[in-house]
C-alpha positions as CSV (number, residue, x, y, z in Angstrom):
1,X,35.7,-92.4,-61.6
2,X,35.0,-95.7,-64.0
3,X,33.9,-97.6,-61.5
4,X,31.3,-94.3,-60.6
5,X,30.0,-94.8,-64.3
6,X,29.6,-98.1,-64.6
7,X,27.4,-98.2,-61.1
8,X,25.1,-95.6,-62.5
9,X,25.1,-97.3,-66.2
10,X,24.1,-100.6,-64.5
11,X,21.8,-99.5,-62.1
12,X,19.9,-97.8,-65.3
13,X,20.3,-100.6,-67.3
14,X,18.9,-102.8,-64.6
15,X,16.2,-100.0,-64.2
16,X,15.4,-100.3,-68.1
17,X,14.7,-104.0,-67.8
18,X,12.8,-103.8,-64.6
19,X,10.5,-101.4,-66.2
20,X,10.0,-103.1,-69.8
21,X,9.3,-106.7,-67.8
22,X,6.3,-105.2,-66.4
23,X,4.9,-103.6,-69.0
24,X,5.2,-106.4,-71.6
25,X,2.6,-109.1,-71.7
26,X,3.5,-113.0,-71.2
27,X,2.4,-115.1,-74.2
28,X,0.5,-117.5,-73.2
29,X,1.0,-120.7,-74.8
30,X,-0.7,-122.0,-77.9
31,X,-4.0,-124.5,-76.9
32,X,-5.8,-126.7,-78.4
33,X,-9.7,-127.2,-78.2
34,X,-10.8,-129.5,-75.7
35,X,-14.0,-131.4,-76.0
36,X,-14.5,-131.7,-71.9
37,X,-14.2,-127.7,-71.5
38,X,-17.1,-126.1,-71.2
39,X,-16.6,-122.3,-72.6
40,X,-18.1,-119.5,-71.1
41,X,-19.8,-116.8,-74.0
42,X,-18.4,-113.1,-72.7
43,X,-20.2,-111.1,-70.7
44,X,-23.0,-108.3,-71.9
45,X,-21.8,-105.3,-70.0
46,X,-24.2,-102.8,-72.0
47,X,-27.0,-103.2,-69.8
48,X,-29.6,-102.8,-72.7
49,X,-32.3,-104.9,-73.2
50,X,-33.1,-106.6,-76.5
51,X,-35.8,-104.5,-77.9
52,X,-33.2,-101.5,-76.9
53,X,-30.2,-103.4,-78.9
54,X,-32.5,-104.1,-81.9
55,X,-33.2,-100.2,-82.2
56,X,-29.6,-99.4,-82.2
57,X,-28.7,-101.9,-84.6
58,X,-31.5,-100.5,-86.7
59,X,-34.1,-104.0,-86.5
60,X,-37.0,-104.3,-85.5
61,X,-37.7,-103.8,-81.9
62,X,-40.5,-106.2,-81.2
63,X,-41.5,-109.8,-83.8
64,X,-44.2,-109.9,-81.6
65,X,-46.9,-107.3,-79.7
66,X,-45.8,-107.2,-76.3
67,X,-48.2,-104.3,-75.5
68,X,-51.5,-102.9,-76.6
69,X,-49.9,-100.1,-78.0
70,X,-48.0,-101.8,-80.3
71,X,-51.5,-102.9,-81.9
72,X,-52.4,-99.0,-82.3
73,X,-52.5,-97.7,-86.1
74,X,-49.9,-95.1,-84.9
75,X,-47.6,-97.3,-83.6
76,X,-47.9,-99.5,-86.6
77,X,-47.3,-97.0,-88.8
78,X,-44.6,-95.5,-87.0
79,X,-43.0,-98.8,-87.7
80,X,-43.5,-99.2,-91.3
81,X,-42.3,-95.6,-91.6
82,X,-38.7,-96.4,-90.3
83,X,-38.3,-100.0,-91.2
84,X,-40.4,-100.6,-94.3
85,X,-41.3,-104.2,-95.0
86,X,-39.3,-105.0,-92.5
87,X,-41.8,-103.8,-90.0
88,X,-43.9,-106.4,-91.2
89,X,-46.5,-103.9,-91.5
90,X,-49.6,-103.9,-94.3
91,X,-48.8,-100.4,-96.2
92,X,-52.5,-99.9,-96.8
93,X,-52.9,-98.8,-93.1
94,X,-50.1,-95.7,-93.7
95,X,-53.4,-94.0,-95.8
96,X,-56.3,-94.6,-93.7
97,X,-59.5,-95.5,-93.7
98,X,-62.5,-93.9,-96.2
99,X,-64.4,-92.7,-93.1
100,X,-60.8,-91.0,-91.7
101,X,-60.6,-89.8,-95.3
102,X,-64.3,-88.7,-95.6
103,X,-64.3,-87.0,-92.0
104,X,-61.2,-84.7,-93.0
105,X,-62.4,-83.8,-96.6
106,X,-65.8,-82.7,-94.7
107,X,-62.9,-80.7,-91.8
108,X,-61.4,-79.1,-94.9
109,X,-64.5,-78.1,-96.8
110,X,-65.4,-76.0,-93.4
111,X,-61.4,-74.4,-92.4
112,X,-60.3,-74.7,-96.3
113,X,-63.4,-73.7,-98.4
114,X,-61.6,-72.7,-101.4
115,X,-59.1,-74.6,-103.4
116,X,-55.4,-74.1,-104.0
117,X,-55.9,-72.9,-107.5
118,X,-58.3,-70.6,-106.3
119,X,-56.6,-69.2,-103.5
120,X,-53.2,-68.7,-106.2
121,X,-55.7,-66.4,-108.1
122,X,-57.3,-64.4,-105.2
123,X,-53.1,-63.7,-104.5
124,X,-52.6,-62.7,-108.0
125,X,-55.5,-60.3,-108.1
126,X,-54.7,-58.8,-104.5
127,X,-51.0,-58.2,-105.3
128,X,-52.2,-56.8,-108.8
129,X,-54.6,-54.4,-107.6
130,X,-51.9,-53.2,-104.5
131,X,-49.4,-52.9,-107.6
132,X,-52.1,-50.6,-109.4
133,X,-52.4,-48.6,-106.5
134,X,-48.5,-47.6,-105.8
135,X,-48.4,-46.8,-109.8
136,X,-51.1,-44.7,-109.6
137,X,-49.4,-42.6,-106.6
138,X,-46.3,-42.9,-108.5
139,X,-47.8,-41.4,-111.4
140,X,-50.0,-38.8,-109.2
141,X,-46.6,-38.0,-107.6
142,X,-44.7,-36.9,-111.0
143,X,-47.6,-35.1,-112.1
144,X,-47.9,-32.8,-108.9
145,X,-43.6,-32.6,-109.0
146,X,-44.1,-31.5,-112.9
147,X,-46.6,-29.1,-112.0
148,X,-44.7,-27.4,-108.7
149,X,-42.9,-24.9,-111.2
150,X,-46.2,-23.5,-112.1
151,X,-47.6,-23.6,-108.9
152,X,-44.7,-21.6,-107.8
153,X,-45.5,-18.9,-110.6
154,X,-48.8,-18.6,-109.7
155,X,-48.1,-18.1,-106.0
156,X,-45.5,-16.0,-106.5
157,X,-47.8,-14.0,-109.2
158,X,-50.9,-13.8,-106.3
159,X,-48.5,-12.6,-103.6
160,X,-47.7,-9.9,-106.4
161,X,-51.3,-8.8,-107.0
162,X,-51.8,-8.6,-103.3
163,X,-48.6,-6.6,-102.8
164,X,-49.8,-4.5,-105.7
165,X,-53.4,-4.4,-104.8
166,X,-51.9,-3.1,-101.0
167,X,-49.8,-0.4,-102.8
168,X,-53.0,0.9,-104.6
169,X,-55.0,0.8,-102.0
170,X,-52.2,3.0,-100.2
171,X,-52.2,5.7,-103.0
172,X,-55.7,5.9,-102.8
173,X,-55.9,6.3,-99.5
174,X,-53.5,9.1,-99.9
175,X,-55.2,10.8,-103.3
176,X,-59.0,10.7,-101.4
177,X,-57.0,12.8,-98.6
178,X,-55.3,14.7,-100.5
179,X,-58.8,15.8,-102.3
180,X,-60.3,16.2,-99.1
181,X,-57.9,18.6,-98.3
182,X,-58.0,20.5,-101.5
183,X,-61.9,20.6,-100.9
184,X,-62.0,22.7,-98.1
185,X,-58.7,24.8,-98.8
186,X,-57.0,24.6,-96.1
187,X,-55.5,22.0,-93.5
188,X,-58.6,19.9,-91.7
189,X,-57.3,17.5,-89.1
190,X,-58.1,14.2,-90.1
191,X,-60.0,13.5,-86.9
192,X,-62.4,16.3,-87.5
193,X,-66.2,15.2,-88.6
194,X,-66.4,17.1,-91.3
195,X,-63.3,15.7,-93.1
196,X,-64.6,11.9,-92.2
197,X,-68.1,12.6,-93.7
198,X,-66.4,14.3,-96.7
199,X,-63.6,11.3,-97.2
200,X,-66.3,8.8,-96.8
201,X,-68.4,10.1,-99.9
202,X,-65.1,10.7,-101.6
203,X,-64.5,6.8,-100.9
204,X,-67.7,5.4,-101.9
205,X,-67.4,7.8,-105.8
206,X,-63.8,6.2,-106.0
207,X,-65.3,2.6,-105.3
208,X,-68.3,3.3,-108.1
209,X,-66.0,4.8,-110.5
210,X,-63.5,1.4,-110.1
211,X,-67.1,-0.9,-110.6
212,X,-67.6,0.8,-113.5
213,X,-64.1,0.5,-114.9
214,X,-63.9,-3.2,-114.4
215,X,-67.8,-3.6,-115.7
216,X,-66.7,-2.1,-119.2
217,X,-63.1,-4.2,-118.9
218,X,-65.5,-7.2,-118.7
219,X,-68.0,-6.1,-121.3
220,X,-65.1,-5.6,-123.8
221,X,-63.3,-9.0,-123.1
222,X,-67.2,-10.5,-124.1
223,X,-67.3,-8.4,-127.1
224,X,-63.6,-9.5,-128.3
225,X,-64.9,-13.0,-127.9
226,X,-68.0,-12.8,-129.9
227,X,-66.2,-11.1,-132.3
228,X,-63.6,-13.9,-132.4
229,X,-66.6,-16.5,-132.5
230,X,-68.2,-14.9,-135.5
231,X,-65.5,-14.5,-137.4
């Protein structure tokens, strides 16, 4: 049984060191510089060029034009735009010339006519007269909601009359037939000519007689108010 153990605890030890021995690095021993070495520089594996490495080490990409494009104002000013002075670069050429400034002040006088403070105004009065306009609904609105209660009276006062007026008109009906009847002294049927012609002129009386009641209601009310005037 001990001898069991100490097979397995030296095969693991000898494991161990197998294992650390090929993962630790030799040290390689210390040099001193030769004058008939030649050293090699380490290899660029990027694969960029140099106007590539320039831009991501934020320089310039080109000191000199190595296309006509680079001579272009655009370009140029591209350049001074992300490296400044650096670039190289006269800043006059960012503002352009007086005939590019000329030919866009002519471009805006025909698509921008008006100026900015004028345009600020012609706003001001636009959203002052639409501001006008929902307080005048507003206030239209709360006058026609304060006058519904009387508008309900009043309808409910004209489907009155004409309920009354209906009712009347009934009983009148009724009274001119009843006189018809009375006229002759006995029962007439209401079909017969006779009774027609006789509840036709009794029809056209009653309509004279209510003229003439309302023409001296009416005279009166003028009276009251002359009187009233005078005094």
């Amino acid at each position: 049984m001990n001898i069991h153990k100490l097979g397995i605890s030296t095969g693991s030890a000898i494991g161990r060191a197998r294992y650390f021995s090929s993962v630790a690095k030799p040290e390689l021993p210390a040099s001193f510089v030769k004058d008939d070495v030649e050293y090699v520089p380490e290899r660029d594996k990027s694969g960029l060029r140099q106007q590539h490495k320039n831009v991501l080490h934020e320089t310039l990409p080109y000191n000199e034009a190595h296309s006509w494009i680079h001579l272009t104002e655009k370009y140029q000013r591209n350049m001074y735009g992300r490296y400044g002075s650096k670039s190289n670069v006269n800043p006059q050429i960012c503002f352009g010339t007086l005939a590019e400034r000329t030919k866009a002040q002519q471009r805006e006088s025909i698509t921008q006519p008006e100026t900015l403070p004028e345009l600020l105004e012609k706003l001001r009065i636009r959203k002052a007269a639409k501001q006008a306009a929902i307080n005048e609904r507003e206030e239209s609105i709360q006058k026609k909601l304060e006058k519904l209660d009387q508008w309900k009276a009043e309808l409910n006062a004209k489907v009155e009359k004409r309920k009354a007026d209906a009712a009347a008109a009934i009983q009148r009906k009724e009274r001119l037939i009843e006189e018809v009847r009375r006229h002759f002294g006995f029962k007439v049927d209401v079909r017969d000519e006779r009774f027609k012609e006789m509840l036709e002129q009794k029809e056209k009386e009653d309509k004279r007689k209510q003229k003439e009641a309302k023409r001296k209601v009416k005279e009166e009310k003028m009276m009251a108010k002359l009187v009233q005037q005078t005094s």
